[in-house]
C-alpha positions as CSV (number, residue, x, y, z in Angstrom):
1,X,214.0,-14.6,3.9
2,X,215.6,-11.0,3.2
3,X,213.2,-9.0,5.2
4,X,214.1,-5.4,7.3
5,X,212.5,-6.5,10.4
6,X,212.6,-3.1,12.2
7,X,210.5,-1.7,9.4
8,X,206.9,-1.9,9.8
9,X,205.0,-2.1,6.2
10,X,200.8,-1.2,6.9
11,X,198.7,-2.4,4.3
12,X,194.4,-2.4,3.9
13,X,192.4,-5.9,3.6
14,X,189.2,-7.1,4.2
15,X,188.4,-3.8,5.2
16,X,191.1,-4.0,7.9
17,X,194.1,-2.1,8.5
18,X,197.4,-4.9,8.8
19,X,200.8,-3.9,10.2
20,X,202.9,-6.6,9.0
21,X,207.0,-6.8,10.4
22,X,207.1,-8.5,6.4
23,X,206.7,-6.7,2.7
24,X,202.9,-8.3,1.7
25,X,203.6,-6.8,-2.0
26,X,200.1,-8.7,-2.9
27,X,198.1,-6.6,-0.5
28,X,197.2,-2.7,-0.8
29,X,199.2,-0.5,0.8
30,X,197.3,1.7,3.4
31,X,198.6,5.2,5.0
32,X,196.8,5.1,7.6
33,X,196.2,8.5,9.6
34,X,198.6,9.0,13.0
35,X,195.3,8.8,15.3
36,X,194.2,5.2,13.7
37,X,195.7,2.1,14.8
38,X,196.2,-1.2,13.2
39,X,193.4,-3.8,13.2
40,X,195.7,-6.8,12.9
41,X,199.6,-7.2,13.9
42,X,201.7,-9.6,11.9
43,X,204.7,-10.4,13.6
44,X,208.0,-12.1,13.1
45,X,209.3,-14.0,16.1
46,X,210.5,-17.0,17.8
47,X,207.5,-19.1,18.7
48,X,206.4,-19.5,22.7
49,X,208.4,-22.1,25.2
50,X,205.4,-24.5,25.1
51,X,204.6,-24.2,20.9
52,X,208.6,-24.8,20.5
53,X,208.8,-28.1,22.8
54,X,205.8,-29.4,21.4
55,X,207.3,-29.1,17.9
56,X,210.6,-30.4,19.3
57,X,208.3,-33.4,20.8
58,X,207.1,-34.0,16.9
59,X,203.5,-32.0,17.2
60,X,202.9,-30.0,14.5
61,X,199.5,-28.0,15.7
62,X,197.2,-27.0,17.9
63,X,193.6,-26.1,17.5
64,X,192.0,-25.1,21.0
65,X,189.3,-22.5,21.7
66,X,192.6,-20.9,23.8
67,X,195.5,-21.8,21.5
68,X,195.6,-22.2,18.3
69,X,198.8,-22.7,16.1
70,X,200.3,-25.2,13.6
71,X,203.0,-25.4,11.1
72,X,204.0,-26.8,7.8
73,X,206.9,-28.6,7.4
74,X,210.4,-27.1,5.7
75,X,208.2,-23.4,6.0
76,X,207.4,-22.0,9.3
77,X,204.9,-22.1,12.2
78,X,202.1,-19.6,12.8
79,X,200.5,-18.7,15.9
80,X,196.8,-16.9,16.1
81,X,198.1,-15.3,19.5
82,X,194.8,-13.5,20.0
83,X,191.8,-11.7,17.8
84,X,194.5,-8.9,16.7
85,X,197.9,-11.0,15.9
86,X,199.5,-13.6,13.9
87,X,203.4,-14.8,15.0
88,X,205.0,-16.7,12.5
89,X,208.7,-17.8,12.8
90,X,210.4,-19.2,9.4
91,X,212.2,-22.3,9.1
92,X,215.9,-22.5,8.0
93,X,215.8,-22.0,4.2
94,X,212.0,-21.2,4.0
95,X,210.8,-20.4,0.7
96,X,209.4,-16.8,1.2
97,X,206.3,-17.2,-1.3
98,X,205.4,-20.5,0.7
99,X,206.1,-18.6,3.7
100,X,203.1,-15.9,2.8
101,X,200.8,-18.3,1.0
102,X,200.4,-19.9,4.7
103,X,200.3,-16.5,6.0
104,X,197.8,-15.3,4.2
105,X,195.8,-18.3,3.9
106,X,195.5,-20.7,6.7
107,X,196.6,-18.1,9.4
108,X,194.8,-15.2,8.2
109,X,191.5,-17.7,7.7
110,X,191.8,-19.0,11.1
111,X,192.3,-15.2,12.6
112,X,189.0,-14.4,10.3
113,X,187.1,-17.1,12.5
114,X,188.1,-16.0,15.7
115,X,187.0,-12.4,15.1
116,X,183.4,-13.6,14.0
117,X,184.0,-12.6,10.1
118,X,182.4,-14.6,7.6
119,X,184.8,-15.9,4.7
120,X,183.6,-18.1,1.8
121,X,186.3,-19.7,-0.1
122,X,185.4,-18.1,-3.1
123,X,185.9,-15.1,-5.6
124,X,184.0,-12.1,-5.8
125,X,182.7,-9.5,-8.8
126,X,180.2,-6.8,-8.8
127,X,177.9,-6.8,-11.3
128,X,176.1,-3.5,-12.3
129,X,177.0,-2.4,-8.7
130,X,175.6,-5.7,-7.6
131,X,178.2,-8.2,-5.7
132,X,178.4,-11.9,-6.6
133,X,180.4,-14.7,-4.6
134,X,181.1,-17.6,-6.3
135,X,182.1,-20.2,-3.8
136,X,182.1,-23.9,-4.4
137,X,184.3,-26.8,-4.0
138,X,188.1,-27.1,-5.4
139,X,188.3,-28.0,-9.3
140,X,184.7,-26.9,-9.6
141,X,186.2,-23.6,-11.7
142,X,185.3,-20.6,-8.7
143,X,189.0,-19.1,-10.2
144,X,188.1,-19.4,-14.0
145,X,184.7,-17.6,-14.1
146,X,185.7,-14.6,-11.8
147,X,188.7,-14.3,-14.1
148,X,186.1,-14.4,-17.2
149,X,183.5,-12.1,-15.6
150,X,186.9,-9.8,-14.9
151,X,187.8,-10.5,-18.8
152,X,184.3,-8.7,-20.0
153,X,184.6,-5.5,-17.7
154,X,183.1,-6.1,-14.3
155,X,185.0,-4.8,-11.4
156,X,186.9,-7.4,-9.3
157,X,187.0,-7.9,-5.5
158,X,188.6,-10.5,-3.9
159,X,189.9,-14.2,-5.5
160,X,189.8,-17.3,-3.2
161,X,188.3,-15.8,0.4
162,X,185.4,-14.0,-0.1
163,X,184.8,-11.6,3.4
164,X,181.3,-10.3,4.7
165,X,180.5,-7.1,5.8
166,X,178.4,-4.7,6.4
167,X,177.6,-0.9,5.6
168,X,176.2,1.7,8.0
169,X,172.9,0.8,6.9
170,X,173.4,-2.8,7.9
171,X,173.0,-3.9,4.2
172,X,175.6,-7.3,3.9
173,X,178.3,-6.3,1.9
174,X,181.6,-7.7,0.3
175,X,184.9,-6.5,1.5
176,X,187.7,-6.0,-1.1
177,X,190.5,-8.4,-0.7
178,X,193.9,-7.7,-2.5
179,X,194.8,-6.9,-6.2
180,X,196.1,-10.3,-7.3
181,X,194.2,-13.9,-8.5
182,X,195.4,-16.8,-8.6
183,X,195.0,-19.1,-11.6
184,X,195.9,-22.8,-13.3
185,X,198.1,-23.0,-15.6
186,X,194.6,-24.1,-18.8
187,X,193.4,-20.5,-17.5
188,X,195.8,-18.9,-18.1
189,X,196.6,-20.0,-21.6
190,X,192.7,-19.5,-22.0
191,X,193.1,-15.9,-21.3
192,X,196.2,-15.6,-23.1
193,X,198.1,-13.9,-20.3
194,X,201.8,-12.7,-21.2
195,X,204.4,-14.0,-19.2
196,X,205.4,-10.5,-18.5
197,X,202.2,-10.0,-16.5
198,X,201.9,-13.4,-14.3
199,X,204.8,-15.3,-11.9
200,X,204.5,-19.3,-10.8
201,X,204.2,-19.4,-7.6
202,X,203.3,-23.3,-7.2
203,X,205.3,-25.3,-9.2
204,X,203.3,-28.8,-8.0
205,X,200.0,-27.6,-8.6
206,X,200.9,-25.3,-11.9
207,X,199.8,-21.8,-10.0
208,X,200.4,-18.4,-11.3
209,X,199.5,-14.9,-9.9
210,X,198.1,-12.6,-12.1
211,X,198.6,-9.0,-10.8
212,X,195.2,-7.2,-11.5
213,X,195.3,-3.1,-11.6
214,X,192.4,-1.4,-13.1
215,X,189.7,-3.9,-12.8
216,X,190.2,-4.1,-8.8
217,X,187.7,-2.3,-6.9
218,X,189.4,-0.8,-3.7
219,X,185.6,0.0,-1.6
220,X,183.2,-2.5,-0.3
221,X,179.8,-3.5,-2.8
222,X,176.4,-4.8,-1.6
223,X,176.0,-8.6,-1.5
224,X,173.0,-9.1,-3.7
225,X,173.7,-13.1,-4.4
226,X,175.6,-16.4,-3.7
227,X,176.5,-19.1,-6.2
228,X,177.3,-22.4,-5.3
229,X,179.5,-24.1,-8.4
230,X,179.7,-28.3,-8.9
231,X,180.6,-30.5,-11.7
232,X,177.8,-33.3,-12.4
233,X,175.8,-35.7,-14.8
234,X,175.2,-32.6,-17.3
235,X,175.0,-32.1,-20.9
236,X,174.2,-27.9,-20.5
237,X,174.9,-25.3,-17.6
238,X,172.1,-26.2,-15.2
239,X,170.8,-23.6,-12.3
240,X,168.5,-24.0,-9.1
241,X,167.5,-22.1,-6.4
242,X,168.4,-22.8,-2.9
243,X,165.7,-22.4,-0.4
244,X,165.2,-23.1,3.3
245,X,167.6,-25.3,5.6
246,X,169.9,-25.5,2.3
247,X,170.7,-22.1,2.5
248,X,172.2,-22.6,5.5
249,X,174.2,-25.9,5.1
250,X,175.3,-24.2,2.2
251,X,177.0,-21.5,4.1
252,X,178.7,-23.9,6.7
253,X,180.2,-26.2,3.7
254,X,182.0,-22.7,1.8
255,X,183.0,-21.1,4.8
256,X,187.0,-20.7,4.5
257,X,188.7,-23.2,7.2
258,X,185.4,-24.1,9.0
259,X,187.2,-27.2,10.2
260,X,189.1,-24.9,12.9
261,X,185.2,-24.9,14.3
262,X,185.0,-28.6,14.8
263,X,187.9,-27.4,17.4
264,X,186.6,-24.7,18.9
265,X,183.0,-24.8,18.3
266,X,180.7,-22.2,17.0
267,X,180.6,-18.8,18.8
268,X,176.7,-17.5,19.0
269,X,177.3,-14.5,17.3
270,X,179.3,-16.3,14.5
271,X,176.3,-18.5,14.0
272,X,173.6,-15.5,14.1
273,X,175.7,-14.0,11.7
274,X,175.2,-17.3,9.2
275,X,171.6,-17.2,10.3
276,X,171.4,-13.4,9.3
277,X,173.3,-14.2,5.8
278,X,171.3,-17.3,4.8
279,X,167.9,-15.1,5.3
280,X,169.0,-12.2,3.2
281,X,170.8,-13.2,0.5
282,X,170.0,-14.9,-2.7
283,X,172.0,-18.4,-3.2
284,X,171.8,-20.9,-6.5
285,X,173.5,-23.9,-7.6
286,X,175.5,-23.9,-10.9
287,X,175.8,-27.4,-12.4
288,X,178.2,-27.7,-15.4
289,X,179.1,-30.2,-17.4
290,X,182.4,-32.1,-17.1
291,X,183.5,-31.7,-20.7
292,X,183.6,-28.7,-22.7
293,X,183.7,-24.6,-22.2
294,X,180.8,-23.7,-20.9
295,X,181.8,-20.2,-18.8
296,X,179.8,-18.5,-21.4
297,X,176.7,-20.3,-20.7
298,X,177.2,-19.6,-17.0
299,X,178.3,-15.7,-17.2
300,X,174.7,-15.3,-19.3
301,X,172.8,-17.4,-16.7
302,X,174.2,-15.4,-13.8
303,X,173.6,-11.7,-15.7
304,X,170.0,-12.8,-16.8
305,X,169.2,-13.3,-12.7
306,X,171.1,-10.4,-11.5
C-alpha cells in the first residue's frame, strides 16, 4: 500500500469533514477553512498492546460499549478508537481496494453508530427535490433501481449507506455520500456502461464502481419517503403502506451494521432518533416479482406516490 503517510488528504462525507493519513479518491474532496477542524480522523498506525496480543492469541474482534475493533484476515485491522477516529493498520501485502472497502464500510458504519447517526443500508435519489431511500435486504435490487432512477435524470446521493440528517429547521434530511456506486456485473451490461467509465473492484462477487459526476448532488435534500424492497410470490410490482409498530421494526432491520447494537446496546438518544424517523417519514414495501424486468413498473409506482 503506496501511501505518503505524512500527507494529510481532507475530504466531505455524510456531511462530515474526514482527515484521512490515506488518498479516499471515492470521496469528495473538501478545503476546509483554517478555523474548521475535522469531524473524523482516519489514521494509519500500529494497533494498541492489548488489540495486537489478542490477535496474536487468534481473536479477531472486539465489540464492547468501550472497545470496539476487529479485523479481516490477509487485509488489516480497524479500531473505532473513539466518536472522532478510526486506526487501521494493513497486513503484509494488503490489497489496497480491500483495505478501503472495510474502511469505508464496516469501520465507518460502526463509527456512524457510535456518534448517534442513523444509516440505512440503502441508496438514495431526490425526486423533484423530494429524497427517497431505498433500503432493503441484499439481492433485493436497492443498487439497480437507484442506478435506473439515476439513468432517467434524478439527482443521486449516496449508494449503499444512506445517512440522516437534519436541516436548521429540523426537517429529516439525507446527507450526500460520495460520487461513486457500486454495481453487479447484469447491471451493468443493462446500462451499457463502457469499460472506460467503470473498474472491478470484487472479483468474487463480480463488483464494479461506476464513477458518477454530474448526476451527484453535493448538498443535503429533505427526506420525504422510505421504501423497503423484497422479492416474493408475485406476478406484478406490488406496494403497501407501512403503518404503526412496522414502521419502526422496519428501521431497526435496514439500519447499516445494527448488529454492533446487540453489543453495545441502544443509546437513548439513538433510539429517540428511530422513534422521531418512524413518526415523520413515509415508509412502503415494494414486492417484485422474481422473474422478469420490472424496474419500470417500480420507478412509475414510486413517481405516482411522490
Amino acid at each position: 500500500m503506496n501511501n505518503n503517510i505524512d500527507k494529510k488528504y481532507t475530504y466531505l462525507v455524510y456531511g462530515l469533514i474526514v482527515q484521512s493519513d490515506i488518498q479516499l479518491p471515492e470521496l469528495m474532496e473538501y478545503d476546509k477553512p483554517k478555523e474548521q477542524s475535522e469531524d473524523i480522523r482516519i489514521i494509519r498506525k500500529n494497533m494498541p498492546k492489548h488489540i495486537q496480543e489478542a490477535l496474536r492469541d487468534g481473536k479477531v474482534d472486539c465489540f464492547k460499549k468501550d472497545q470496539i475493533w476487529f479485523s479481516i484476515e490477509n487485509v488489516a485491522a480497524y479500531y473505532i478508537k473513539d466518536v472522532n477516529c478510526i486506526e487501521f493498520q494493513p497486513f503484509p501485502e494488503a490489497d489496497n481496494q480491500k483495505i478501503k472497502s472495510f474502511l469505508l464500510g464496516s469501520a465507518f458504519g460502526m463509527l456512524l453508530i457510535m456518534r448517534k447517526s442513523i444509516a440505512l443500508h440503502g441508496g438514495s435519489v431526490v425526486i423533484d427535490g423530494k429524497g427517497i431511500i431505498l433500503t432493503g435486504d441484499s439481492g433485493a435490487g436497492k443498487s439497480t433501481l437507484t442506478a435506473a432512477f439515476r439513468e432517467k435524470g434524478y439527482d443521486f446521493l449516496a449508494d449503499d449507506v444512506s445517512v440522516i440528517g437534519e436541516d436548521e429547521n429540523s426537517n429529516l434530511t439525507i446527507m450526500p455520500g460520495y460520487p461513486q456506486q457500486k454495481l453487479c456485473s447484469d447491471a451493468v451490461e443493462k446500462f451499457k456502461y463502457g469499460t472506460n467509465s467503470i473498474k472491478k473492484i470484487d472479483e468474487d462477487r463480480e463488483k464494479y464502481a461506476i464513477a458518477i459526476e454530474d448526476e451527484f448532488r453535493k448538498t443535503d435534500a429533505e427526506l420525504k419517503a422510505i421504501y423497503e424492497l423484497s422479492v416474493g410470490e408475485v406476478e406484478t410490482v406490488q406496494i403497501r403502506k407501512i403503518t404503526g409498530t412496522d414502521k419502526l421494526n422496519t428501521i431497526f432491520n435496514n439500519i447499516y451494521r445494527f448488529g454492533l447494537i446487540n453489543y453495545i446496546g441502544i443509546d437513548p438518544i439513538y433510539f429517540k432518533k428511530c422513534v422521531q424517523l418512524a413518526k415523520n417519514i413515509d415508509m412502503y414495501k415494494i414486492i417484485r416479482p422474481k422473474k422478469g424486468y420490472s424496474i419500470d413498473q417500480q420507478i412509475e409506482i414510486i413517481e405516482t406516490i411522490l
